[in-house]
C-alpha positions, 0 to 999 in steps of 0.5 A, spaced: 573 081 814 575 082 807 567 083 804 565 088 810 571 094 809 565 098 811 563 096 817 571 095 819 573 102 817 567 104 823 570 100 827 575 103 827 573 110 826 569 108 833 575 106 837 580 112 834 575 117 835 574 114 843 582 114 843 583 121 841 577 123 846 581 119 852 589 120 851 593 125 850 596 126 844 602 121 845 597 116 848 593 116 842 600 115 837 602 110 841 594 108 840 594 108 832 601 105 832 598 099 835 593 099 831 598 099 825 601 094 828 596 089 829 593 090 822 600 088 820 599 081 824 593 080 820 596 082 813 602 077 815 598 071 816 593 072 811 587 074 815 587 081 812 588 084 806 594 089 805 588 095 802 583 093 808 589 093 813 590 101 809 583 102 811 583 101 817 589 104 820 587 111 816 580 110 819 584 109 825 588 115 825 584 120 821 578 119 827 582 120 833 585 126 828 580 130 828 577 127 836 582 132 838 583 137 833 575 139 835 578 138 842 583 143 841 578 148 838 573 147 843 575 152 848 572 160 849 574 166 846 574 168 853 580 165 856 583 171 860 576 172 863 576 165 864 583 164 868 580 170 872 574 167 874 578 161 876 582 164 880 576 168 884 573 161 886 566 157 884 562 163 886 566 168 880 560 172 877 563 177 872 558 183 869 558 182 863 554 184 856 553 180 851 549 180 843 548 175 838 542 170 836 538 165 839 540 158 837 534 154 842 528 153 844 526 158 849 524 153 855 521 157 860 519 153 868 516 157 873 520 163 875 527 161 870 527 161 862 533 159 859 536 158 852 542 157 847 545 163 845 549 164 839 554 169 842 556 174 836 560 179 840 560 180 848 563 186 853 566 184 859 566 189 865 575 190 866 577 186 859 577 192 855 574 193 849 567 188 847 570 181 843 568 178 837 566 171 839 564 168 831 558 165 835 561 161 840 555 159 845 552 160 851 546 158 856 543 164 858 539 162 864 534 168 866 530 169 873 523 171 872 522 176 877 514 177 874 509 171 873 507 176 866 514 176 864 513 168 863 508 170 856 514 176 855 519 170 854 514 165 851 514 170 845 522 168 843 523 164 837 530 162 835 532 167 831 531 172 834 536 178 835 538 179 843 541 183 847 543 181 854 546 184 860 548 180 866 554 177 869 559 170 867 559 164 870 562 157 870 558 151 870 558 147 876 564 141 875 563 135 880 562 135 887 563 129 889 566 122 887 562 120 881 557 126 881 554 129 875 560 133 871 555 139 868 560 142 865 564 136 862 556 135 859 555 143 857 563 143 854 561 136 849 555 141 847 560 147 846 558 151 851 563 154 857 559 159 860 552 160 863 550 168 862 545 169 867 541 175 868 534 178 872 528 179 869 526 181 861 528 187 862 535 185 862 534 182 854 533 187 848 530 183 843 528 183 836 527 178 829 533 175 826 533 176 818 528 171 816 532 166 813 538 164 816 538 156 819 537 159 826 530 162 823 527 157 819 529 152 825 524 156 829 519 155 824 520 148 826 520 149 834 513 154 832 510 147 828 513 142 833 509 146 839 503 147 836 502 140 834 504 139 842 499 143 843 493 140 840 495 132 843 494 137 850 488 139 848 485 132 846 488 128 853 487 129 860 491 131 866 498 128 865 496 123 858 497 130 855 504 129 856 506 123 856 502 123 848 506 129 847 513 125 849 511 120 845 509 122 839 513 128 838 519 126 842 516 133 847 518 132 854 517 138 858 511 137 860 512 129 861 511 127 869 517 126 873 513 121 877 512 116 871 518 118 868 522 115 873 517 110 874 518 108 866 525 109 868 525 103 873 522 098 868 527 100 862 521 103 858 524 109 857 526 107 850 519 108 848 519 115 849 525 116 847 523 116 838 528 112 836 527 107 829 521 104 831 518 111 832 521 113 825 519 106 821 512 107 823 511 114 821 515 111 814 510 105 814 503 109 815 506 115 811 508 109 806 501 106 806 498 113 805 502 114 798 500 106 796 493 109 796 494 115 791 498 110 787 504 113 787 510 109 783 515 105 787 521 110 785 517 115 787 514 113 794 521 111 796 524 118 794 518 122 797 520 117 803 526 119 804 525 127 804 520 125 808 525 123 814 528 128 815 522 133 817 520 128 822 527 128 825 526 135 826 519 135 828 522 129 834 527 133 837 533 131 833 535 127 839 542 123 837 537 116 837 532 119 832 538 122 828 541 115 827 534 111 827 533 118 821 540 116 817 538 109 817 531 110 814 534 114 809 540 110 807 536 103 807 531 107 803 536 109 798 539 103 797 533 100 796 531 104 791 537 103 787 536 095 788 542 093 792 543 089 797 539 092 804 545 091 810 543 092 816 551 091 818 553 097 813 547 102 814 549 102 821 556 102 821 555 108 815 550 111 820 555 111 826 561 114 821 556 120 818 554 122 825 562 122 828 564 126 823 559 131 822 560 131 831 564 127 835 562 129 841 556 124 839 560 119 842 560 121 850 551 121 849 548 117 853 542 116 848 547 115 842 551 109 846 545 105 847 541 107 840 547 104 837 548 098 842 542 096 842 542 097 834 548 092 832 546 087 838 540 087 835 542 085 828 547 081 831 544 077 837 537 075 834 538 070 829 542 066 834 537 066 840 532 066 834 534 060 831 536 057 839 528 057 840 523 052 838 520 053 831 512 054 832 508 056 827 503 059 830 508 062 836 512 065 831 511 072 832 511 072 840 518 067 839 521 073 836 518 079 840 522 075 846 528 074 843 528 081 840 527 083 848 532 078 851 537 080 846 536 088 847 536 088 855 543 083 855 546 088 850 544 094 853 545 091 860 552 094 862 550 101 858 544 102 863 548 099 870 554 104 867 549 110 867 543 109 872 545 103 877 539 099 877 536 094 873 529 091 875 528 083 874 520 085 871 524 089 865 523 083 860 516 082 861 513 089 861 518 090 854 515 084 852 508 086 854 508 093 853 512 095 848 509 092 842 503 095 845 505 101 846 508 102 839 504 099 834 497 101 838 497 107 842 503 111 839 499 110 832 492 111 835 495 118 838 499 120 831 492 118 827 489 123 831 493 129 831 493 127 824 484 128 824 484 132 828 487 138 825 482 137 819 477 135 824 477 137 832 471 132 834 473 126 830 480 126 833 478 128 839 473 121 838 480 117 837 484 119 842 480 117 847 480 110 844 487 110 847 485 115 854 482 108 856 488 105 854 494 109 857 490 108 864 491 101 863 498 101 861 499 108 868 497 102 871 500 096 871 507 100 870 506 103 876 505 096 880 510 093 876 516 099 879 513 098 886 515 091 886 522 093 890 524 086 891 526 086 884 529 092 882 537 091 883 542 097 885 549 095 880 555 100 883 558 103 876 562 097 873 569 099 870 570 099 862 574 092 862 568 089 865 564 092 860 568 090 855 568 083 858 561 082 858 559 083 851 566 078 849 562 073 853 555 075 850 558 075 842 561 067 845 555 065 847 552 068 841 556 063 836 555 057 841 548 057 841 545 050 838 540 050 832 533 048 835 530 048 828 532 047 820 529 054 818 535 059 819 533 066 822 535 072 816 540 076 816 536 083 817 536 089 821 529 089 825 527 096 824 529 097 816 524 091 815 520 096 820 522 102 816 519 098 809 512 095 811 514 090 817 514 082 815 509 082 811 512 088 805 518 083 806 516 077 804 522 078 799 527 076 804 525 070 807 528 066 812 533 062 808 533 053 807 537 050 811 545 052 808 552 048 809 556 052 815 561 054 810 561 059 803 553 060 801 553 062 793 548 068 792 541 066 792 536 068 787 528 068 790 522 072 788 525 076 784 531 078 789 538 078 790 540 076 797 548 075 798 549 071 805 555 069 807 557 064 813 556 070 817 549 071 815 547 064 820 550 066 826 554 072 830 558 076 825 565 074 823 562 065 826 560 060 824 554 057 826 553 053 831 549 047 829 547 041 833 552 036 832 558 042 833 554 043 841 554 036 841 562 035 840 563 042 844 558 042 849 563 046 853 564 052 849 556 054 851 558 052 858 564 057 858 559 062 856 554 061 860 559 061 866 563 066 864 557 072 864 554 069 871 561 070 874 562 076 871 554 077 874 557 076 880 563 080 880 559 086 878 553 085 884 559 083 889 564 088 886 566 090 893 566 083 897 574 083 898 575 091 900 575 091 908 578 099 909 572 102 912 571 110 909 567 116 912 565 121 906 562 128 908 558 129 902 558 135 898 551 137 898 550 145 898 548 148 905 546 142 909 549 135 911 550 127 909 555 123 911 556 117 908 559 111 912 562 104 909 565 100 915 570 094 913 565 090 913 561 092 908 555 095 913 552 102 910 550 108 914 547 114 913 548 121 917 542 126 914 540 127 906 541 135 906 535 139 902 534 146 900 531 151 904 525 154 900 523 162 901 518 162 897 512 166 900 504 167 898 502 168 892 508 166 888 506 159 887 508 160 879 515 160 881 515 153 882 518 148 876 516 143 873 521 138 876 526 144 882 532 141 883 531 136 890 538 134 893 536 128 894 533 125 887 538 129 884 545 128 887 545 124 893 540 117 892 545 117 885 550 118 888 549 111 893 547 107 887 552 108 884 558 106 890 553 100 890 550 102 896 544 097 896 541 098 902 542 102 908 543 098 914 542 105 918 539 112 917 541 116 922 536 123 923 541 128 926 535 133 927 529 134 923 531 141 920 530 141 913 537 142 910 539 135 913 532 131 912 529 133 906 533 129 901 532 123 905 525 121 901 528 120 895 533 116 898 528 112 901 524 111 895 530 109 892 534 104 896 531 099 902 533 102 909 532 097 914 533 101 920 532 109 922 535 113 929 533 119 929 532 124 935 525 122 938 523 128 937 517 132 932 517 138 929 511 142 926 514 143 917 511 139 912 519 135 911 519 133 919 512 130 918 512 127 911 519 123 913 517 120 920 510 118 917 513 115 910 518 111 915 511 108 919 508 107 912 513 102 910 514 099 917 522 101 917 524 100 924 525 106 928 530 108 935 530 114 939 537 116 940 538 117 948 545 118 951 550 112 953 546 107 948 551 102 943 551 100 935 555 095 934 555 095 926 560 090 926 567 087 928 571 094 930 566 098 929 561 102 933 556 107 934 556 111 941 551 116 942 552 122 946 546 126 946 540 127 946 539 125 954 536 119 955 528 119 956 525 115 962 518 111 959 515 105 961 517 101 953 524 103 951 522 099 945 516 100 943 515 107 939 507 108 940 508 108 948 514 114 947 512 121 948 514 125 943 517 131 945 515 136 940 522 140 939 521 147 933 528 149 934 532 142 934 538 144 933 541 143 939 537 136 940 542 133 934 544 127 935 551 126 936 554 120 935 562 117 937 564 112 931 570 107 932 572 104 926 579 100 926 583 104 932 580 111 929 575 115 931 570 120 928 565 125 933 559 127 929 555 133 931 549 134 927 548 142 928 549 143 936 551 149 939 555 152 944 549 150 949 549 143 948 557 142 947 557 145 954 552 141 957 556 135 953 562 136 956 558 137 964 555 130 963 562 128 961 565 130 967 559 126 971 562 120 969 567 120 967 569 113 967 563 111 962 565 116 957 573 114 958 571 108 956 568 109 950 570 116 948 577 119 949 580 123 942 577 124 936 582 123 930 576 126 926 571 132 928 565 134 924 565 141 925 557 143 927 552 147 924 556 148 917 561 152 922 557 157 925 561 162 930 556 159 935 559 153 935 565 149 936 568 153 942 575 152 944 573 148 951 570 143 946 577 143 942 581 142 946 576 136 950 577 133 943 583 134 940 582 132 934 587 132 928 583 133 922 575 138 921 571 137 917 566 143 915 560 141 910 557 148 907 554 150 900 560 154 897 555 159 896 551 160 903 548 166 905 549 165 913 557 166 912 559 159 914 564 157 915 565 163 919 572 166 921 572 164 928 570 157 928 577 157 922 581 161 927 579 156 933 581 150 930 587 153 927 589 154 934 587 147 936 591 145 930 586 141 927 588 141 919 581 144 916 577 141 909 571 144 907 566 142 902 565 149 899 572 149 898 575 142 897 568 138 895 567 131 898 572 130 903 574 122 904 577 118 909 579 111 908 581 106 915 586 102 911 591 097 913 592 101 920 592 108 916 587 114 916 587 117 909 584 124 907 583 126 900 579 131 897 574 131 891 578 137 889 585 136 892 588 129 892 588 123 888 
């Protein structure tokens, strides 16, 4: 531990700064006196020095210090509006005026432009004179109201001067249990307020003073999107963007469909820029300056200022600014001829980056860059040395270990966030990137490059790498469509996380030495970063070295420190082939550990038996979410949102438009673990119950869909019923008096529709299909038992159904006795229209507890006043998705249990 105090002050620095971000000032107190007295065991028992033990505890301190002293400070010069918006509830908009300077890219798609703006003074319609904010940011968010406004707002610049008048918003907090925060993401981004406004003429604007950083950073935004646009002109339909992401790091004009087709593969690394992307354009740049003969000295230091440029031009995302503060620190120290440490660069990198933002720590692409990169640096020479020693295979035995190493370390990050992993990820790495990184986005860089000197040449260049990207579109998209192999992971919690990398890095230091050469001690990318293998020949791998204390060694020139820790995991000795012999168990404890913690996370529920219903918060329109005790899944309608759009204003439409079902409701499922949906059930085929559920059916296997046996003539009705036929889901007519048994105490009874008399209930293509264009009164209304409790859904009848329900009720009485007696809970219909939910229907029911599920921003005023005012009378206790967010309720232990997203637990 003594001979790396760097690595261990970041360490450090790292959990402090997590500490500060998740405790309370106590918490972290007490945090910090753990540490201190923990790095006094070590002191006491030699394993640390009394100045390594200082270090680390002041790292400790000094980063959970200044976590919660950029906490403190992140708050808006607005509180007392903000407690008044609050109070008004999530709709609140306030009027308002603000001025300052644009601090972003201006992003326009279809009928929105929105942008960052650097706040200098804002007046607020009933708080008194204007305040002076010193720059606090904001998200304007600009409705378009002209297809002509579009090149009006694509003439802004960051650094431009505006004025602008519109009204205050929060952000939106989570509505469901494990959804999307977007006001936890905004406000790590130093942002509390959305300001939105109508059309152009809402802005004045003007130039800023020409040399602010605001301005100069314009520049770069002017540079970036030129050279963005001379990749479109050079590539067709959507290579255009897909190149421009992958050169530049420009994602706007990426297709969502091959996004989420990287994504399902684990190939979105490649167009994130990262190291790789950096060490390229160091190596070709590298290259360039060897053949003007330019001295060493003066290549490295003409390579370091040149870091920076591309990091700016590349988005300046937190990977690339890693991958840059790499660069440059490994350039710099070997230029000063010292010792190139990939453990010390990172952890310099991580600290540097920390300091100057520690809400870095909470960004996705931060975590997995880091993780992948100290796993790499870890992880590599182990496995590297586990494997055989061809040396004709060589270079494709390091690519697999590179990959293996990368997916086992970067696993749990990916499961945490985006719930799946596919089978095929290791061999499309293994297959594509290397092909991806060292022959397309060099092709398409290279022609960038020629074609700003020489149009025709470039072009000519680009379509070498045209055929290429065919090629690569298809085989990505043949490998996602392989749903066999992608596996849905529900979030695993922080221990099992923390547990898994303890059982990679055992499984590191237990891993056998197949062969004599040792795998040197380097950091991929750096050896990337300075010419590859070959510009590093240098730092070849070592001989054979005793498992103890390595004396320097001298070869070619260089000076190579290697420690005990150079030949295995960090901080281990080696395992040699005699030690695997003498304590096989350690690589079978390893082993079975990581398969049993595998398990654990793909079975986290295999013990829970409360069964739970959730009325899902998904705007204006209906999902209910069911769990029985048995572990069978359901779902009841997808929600969507309802579009106006009219003829002629096709130009309104964005890029990617927010879609309920890719956004909230299929991540919502994968991350409670739902792997398959053992029910769809289609109340109706309205559109805000239906439309979210092509995402959710692309994302997660249906193995069977009820609906209402009806058609409707809309574009979202025909697309679901022919999507189910097309992949062969099995599909019910939902008649009155037929059962589901989903399990022991568990059951589905259907209400309505009537039954449909025809020759082959069971056979879809011999039913006649009622063509049904207003369906709200042919829901499906389905009774659910589960353990003793019961739960009536009731899609979006009115009071027609309700009292045709009741009379068919009466008619057979002792059917319906039977099965359907009171209700605990009582989906209120259609949102809680005044047309239905009528006081005979109530007090038929009887229910304890309503649930209304409604968009907290509805233009129809549901809930309306006399559905509450009726329930209210009948004594049911009322919960509203509007108002409380997702509502649960769990059948636990002979109890029924409600919470609230937003009240309760």
């Amino acid at each position: 531990m003594d001979r790396r105090p760097l690595l261990w002050f970041a360490v450090c620095f790292v959990a402090g700064c997590a500490s500060g971000a998740k405790l309370s000032g106590a918490g972290a107190a007490l945090a910090s006196g753990g540490v201190a007295v923990a790095s006094l065991a070590l002191v006491l028992s030699g394993r640390l020095t009394r100045k390594l033990a200082a270090i680390c505890v002041v790292s400790f301190v000094l980063a959970a210090g200044e976590r919660m002293w950029a906490d403190a400070r992140n708050v808006t010069g607005l509180l007392d509006v903000l407690r008044a918006a609050e109070a008004q509830g999530l709709d609140a908009a306030i009027a308002a005026q603000a001025s300052g300077t644009i601090a972003s890219v201006v992003e326009i798609d279809g009928d929105r432009a929105s942008f960052e703006l650097a706040v200098n003074a804002a007046s607020v319609a009933g708080f008194g004179l204007p305040r002076q904010l010193g720059g606090e940011r904001m998200l304007v968010q600009l409705r378009l109201e002209q297809q002509p406004q579009q090149e009006v707002a694509a003439a802004w610049r960051r650094g431009d001067v505006v004025d602008i008048r519109g009204q205050l918003a929060q952000p939106a907090g989570p509505a469901n249990r494990g959804g999307f925060d977007y006001r936890r993401y905004l406000s790590s981004q130093k942002i509390h307020w959305l300001l939105q406004a109508t059309g152009t003429g809402a802005i004045d604007i003007a130039p800023g003073p020409p040399w602010t950083a605001a301005a100069l950073l314009g520049r770069v935004d002017t540079v970036r999107a030129w050279l963005g646009a001379q990749l479109s002109s050079m590539y067709p339909g959507m290579q255009a963007g897909y190149m421009q992401g992958l050169v530049l790091g420009i994602t706007d004009d990426l297709d969502p469909s091959l996004m989420q087709q990287f994504a399902r593969l684990g190939l979105t690394h490649i167009l994130a820029i990262s190291g790789l992307h950096v060490a390229v354009f160091l190596y070709a740049l590298g290259l360039i300056l060897r053949l003007c003969r330019m001295t060493r000295e003066r290549l490295l230091l003409t390579l370091i200022f040149a870091v920076p440029f591309y990091v700016l031009l590349s988005g300046a995302s937190p990977s690339v600014v890693r991958a840059g503060v790499m660069g440059m620190l490994g350039l710099l120290v070997a230029r000063m001829h010292k010792l190139k440490d990939g453990l010390h660069i990172l952890a310099a990198a991580a600290v540097i980056m920390l300091a100057l933002n520690p809400f870095y720590l909470e960004n996705v692409s931060f975590q997995l860059s880091f993780i992948v990169t100290l796993g790499l640096i870890l992880g590599v020479p182990p496995v590297r040395r586990a494997m055989p020693d061809w040396k004709r295979g060589k270079a494709l035995l390091d690519l697999i270990a590179v990959s293996v190493v990368a997916q086992a370390v970067s696993f749990p990050v990916s499961i945490y966030y985006f719930n799946q992993f596919h089978l095929l990820s290791l061999p499309a790495n293994i297959l594509l990137v290397p092909f991806i990184s060292f022959i397309i986005m060099p092709l398409g860089g290279a022609a960038l490059f020629i074609h700003m000197a020489w149009p025709a040449g470039g072009k000519l260049l680009a379509w070498a790498s045209v055929y290429a990207n065919d090629w690569t579109f298809w085989l990505v998209d043949w490998l996602a469509k392989a749903d066999l192999f992608r596996l849905i992971w529900k979030t695993p919690p922080l221990w099992w996380i923390a547990a898994w990398y303890g059982a990679l890095a055992l499984l590191f230091r237990a891993l056998p030495v197949r062969h004599s050469a040792a795998f040197p001690d380097h950091d991929p990318e750096l050896e990337l970063e300075h010419g590859g293998p070959a510009a590093g020949r240098e730092n070849r791998e070592l001989e054979t070295q005793p498992l103890h204390e390595l004396s320097s060694v001298h070869r070619m020139g260089s000076i190579i420190a290697a420690h005990k820790s150079s030949l295995g995991f960090k901080g281990f000795p080696s395992a040699t082939s005699a030690m695997a012999l003498l304590y096989p168990s350690s690589l079978f404890s390893s082993v079975l550990l990581l398969l049993t913690l595998l398990f654990f996370a793909y079975y986290p529920d295999l013990f829970d038996n409360d069964g739970r219903v959730h009325v899902l918060d998904i705007g204006q329109g209906d999902a209910i979410y069911v769990r029985t005790p048995e572990g069978k899944h359901l779902l009841i309608d997808g929600g969507g949102t309802v579009s106006f759009r009219k003829e002629g204003e096709e130009w309104r439409a964005r890029k990617d438009p927010f879609e309920v079902g890719k956004k909230v409701l299929a991540p919502l499922l994968m991350k409670r673990g739902v792997q398959q949906l053992d029910l769809l059930v289609v109340s109706h085929l309205d559109s805000d119950h239906i439309k979210g559920l092509k995402a959710v059916m692309d994302s997660i296997p249906v193995k069977g869909l009820l609906w209402n046996g009806s058609m409707k003539h809309s574009p979202e009705a025909e697309e679901l019923l022919a999507y189910a036929v097309r992949h062969e889901i099995p599909m019910y007519r939902a008649e009155a008096g037929q059962g589901w048994e989903m399990a022991k105490g568990t059951k589905l009874t259907i209400l309505w529709p009537p039954a449909v008399v025809h020759m082959e209930r069971s056979s879809i293509p011999s039913m006649e299909i009622e063509e049904i264009e207003e369906q709200n009164e042919a829901s499906v209304v389905l009774y659910l038992t589960m353990k003793n409790y019961t739960f009536l859904l009731t899609g979006d009848i009115g009071f027609e159904t309700e009292e045709r329900l009741l009379a068919f009720m009466d008619e057979d009485p002792a059917f319906y006795a039977a099965c359907c007696s009171k209700v605990d809970v009582l989906k209120v219909a259609h949102h809680g229209s005044r047309y239905s939910t009528d006081a005979n229907w109530l007090e038929r029911w009887q229910p304890l507890s309503a649930a209304i599920s409604a968009g907290a921003t509805n233009s129809y005023g549901h809930p309306h006043g006399d559905v509450l005012g009726r329930l209210k009378a009948a004594g049911a206790e009322v919960r509203r998705t509007d108002q409380d967010g997702e509502i649960e309720y769990r059948v636990a232990s002979e109890r029924l249990l409600a919470r609230t997203m937003n009240k309760g637990n």
